[in-house]
C-alpha positions as a Markdown table, in Angstrom:
| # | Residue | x | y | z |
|---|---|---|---|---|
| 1 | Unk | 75.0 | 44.8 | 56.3 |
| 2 | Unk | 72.9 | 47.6 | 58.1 |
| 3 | Unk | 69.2 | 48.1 | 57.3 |
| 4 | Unk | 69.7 | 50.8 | 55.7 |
| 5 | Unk | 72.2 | 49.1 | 53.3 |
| 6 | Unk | 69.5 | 46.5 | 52.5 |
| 7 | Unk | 66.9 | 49.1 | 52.0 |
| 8 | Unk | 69.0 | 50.6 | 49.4 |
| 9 | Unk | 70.7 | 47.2 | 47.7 |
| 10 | Unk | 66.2 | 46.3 | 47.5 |
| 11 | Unk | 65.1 | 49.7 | 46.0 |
| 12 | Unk | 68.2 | 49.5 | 43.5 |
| 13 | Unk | 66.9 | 45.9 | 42.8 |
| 14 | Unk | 63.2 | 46.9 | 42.1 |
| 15 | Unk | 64.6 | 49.3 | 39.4 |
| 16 | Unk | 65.1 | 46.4 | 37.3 |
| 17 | Unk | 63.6 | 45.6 | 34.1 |
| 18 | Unk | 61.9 | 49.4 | 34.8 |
| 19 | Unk | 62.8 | 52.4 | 32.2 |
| 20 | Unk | 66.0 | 54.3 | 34.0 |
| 21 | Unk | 67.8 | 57.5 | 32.9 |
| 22 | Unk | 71.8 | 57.5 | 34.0 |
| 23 | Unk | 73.8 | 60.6 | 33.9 |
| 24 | Unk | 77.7 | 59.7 | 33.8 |
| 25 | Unk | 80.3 | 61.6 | 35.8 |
| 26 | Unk | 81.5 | 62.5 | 32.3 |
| 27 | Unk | 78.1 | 63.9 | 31.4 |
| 28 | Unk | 76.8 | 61.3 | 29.1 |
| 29 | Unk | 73.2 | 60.6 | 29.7 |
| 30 | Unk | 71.9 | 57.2 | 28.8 |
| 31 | Unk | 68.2 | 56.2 | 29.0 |
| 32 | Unk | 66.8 | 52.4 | 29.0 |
| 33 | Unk | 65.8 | 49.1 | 30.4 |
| 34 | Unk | 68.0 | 48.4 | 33.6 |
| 35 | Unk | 69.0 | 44.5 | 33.1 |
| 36 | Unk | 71.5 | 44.0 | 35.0 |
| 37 | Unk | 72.9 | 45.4 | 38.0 |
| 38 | Unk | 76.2 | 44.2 | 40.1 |
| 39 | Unk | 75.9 | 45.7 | 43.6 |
| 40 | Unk | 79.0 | 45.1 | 45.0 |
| 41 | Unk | 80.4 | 47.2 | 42.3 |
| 42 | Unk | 77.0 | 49.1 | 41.5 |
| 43 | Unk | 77.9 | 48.5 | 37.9 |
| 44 | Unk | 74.6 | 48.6 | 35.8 |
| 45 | Unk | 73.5 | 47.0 | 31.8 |
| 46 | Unk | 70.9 | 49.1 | 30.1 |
| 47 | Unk | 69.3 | 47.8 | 27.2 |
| 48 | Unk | 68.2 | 49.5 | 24.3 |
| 49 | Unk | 69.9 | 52.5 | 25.5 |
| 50 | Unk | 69.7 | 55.7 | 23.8 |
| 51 | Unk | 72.2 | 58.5 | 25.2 |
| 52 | Unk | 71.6 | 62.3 | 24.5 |
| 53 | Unk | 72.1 | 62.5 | 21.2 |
| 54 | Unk | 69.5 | 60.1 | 20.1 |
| 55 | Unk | 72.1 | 57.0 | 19.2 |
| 56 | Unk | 70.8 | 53.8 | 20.3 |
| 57 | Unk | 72.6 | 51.0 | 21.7 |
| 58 | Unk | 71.8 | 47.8 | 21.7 |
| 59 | Unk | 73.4 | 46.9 | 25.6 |
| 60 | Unk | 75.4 | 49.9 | 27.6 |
| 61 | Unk | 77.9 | 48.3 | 30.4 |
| 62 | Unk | 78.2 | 51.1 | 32.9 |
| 63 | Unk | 80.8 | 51.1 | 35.4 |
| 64 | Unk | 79.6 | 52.0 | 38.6 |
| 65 | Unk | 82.6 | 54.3 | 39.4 |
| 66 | Unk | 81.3 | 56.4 | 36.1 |
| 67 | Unk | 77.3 | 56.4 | 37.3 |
| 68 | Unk | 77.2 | 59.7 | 39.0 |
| 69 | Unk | 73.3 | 59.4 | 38.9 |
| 70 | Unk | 70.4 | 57.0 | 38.1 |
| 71 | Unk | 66.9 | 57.9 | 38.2 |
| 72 | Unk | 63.5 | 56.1 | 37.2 |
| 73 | Unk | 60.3 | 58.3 | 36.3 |
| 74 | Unk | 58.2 | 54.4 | 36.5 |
| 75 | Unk | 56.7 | 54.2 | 40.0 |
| 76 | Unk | 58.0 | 50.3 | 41.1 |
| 77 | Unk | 55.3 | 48.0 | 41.9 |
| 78 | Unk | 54.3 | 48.0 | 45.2 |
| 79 | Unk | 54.4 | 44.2 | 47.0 |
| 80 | Unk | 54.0 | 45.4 | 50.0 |
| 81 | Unk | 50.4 | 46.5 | 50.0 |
| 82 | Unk | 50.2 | 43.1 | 47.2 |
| 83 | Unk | 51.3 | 41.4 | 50.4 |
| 84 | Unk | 48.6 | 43.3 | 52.6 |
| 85 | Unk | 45.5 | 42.8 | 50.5 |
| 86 | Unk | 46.0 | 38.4 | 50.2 |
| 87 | Unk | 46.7 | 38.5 | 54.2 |
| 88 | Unk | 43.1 | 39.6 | 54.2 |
| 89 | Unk | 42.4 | 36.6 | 52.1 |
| 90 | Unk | 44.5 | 34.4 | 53.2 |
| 91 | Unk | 45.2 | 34.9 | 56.8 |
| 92 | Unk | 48.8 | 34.0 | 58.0 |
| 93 | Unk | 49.6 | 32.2 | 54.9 |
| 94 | Unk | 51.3 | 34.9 | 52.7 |
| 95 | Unk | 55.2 | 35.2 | 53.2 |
| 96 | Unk | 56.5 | 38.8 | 51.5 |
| 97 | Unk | 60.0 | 38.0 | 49.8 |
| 98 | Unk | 60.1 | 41.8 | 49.2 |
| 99 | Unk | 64.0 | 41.6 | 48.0 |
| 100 | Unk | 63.5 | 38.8 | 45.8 |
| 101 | Unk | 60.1 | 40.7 | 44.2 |
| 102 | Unk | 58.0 | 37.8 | 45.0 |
| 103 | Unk | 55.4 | 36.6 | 47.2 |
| 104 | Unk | 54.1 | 32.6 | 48.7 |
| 105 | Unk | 51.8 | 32.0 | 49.3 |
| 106 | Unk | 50.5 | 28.7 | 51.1 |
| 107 | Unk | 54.0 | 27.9 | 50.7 |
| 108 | Unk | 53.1 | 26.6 | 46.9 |
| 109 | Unk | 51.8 | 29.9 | 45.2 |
| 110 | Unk | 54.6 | 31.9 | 44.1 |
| 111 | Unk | 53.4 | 35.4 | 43.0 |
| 112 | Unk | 55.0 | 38.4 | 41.6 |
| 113 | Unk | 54.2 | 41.4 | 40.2 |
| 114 | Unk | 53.3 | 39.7 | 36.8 |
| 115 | Unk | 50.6 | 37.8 | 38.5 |
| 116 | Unk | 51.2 | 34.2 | 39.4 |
| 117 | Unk | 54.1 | 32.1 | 38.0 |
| 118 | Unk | 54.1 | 29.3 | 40.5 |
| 119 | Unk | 51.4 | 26.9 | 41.3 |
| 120 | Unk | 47.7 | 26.0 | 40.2 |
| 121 | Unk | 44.4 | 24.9 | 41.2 |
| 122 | Unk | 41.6 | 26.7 | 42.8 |
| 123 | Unk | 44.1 | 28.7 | 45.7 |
| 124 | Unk | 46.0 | 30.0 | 42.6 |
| 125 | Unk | 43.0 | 31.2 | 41.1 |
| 126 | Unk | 42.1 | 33.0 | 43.7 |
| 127 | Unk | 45.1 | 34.7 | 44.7 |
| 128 | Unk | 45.3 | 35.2 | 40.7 |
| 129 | Unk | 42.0 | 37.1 | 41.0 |
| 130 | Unk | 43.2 | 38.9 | 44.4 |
| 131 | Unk | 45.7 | 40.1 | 41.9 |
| 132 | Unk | 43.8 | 41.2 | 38.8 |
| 133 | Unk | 41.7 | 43.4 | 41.2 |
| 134 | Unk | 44.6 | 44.9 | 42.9 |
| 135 | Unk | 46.1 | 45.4 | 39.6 |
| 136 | Unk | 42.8 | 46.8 | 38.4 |
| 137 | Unk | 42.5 | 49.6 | 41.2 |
| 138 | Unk | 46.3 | 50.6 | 41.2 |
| 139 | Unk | 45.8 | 51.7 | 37.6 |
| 140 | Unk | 42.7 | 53.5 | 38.3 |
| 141 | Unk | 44.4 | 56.1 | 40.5 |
C-alpha cells in the first residue's frame, strides 16, 4: 500500500464516531454519526441518520459503490501536535499510533483523544494534565 493510500485509509479512519454528511450517487443525502466503516469496500454505517427529508434512521448501511460523497464539517482532533506537546514533557518516551488514534506513552500510558484510558499513577496524571491544557487551548481558538 502507497503512502498515499495510508494517508487516505487514516483520514477516512479519523472520521469515525465524528458527525458526517453522505450524498448518494442516487442523490439521497444522509447526515450522522460514522460508526462503522469497511475500507476495502469503503462501505460506511451511520447512526442516527437523518436523510433530506428529515426521516431518521436508527442505523443506514451504505454501500460504498452508492457513496458518491462524504464530508465532515467537525475538524478531527489533532494527535499530532497531542504527540508534540508530551515530547516536550516527556522526551523520547511518546510513541504516536496516529492510525490507531492513540498515543503511549512510557510504553504504559495509553492516551487518546478522550484523555487517558490506559494506565495510572503519578506519569498518568501528568500526561492527563498535559492533556487537559492542550485540550483547554484548542478550544480557545
Amino acid at each position: 500500500m502507497s503512502v498515499a493510500q495510508r494517508k487516505f485509509f487514516a483520514e477516512v479512519a479519523a472520521l469515525a464516531d465524528k458527525t458526517v454528511s453522505v450524498v448518494t450517487t442516487t442523490g439521497k443525502t444522509f447526515t450522522g454519526t460514522l460508526i462503522g466503516i469497511n475500507p476495502d469496500t469503503l462501505s460506511l454505517c451511520i447512526a442516527e441518520a437523518k436523510d433530506e427529508t428529515g426521516q431518521t434512521y436508527h442505523r443506514v448501511f451504505l454501500n460504498g459503490n452508492v457513496v458518491a460523497q462524504l464530508s465532515s464539517t467537525e475538524k478531527p482532533f489533532d494527535l499530532k501536535a497531542l504527540a508534540a506537546r508530551l515530547e516536550k514533557v516527556f522526551p523520547t518516551m511518546v510513541k504516536l499510533y496516529e492510525d490507531k488514534g492513540f498515543i503511549w506513552v512510557m510504553d504504559k500510558i495509553k492516551l487518546t483523544e478522550k484523555g487517558v484510558v490506559e494506565g495510572s499513577g503519578p506519569a498518568a496524571e501528568r500526561v492527563q494534565r498535559v492533556y487537559d491544557q492542550f485540550i483547554s487551548e484548542t478550544k480557545a481558538k
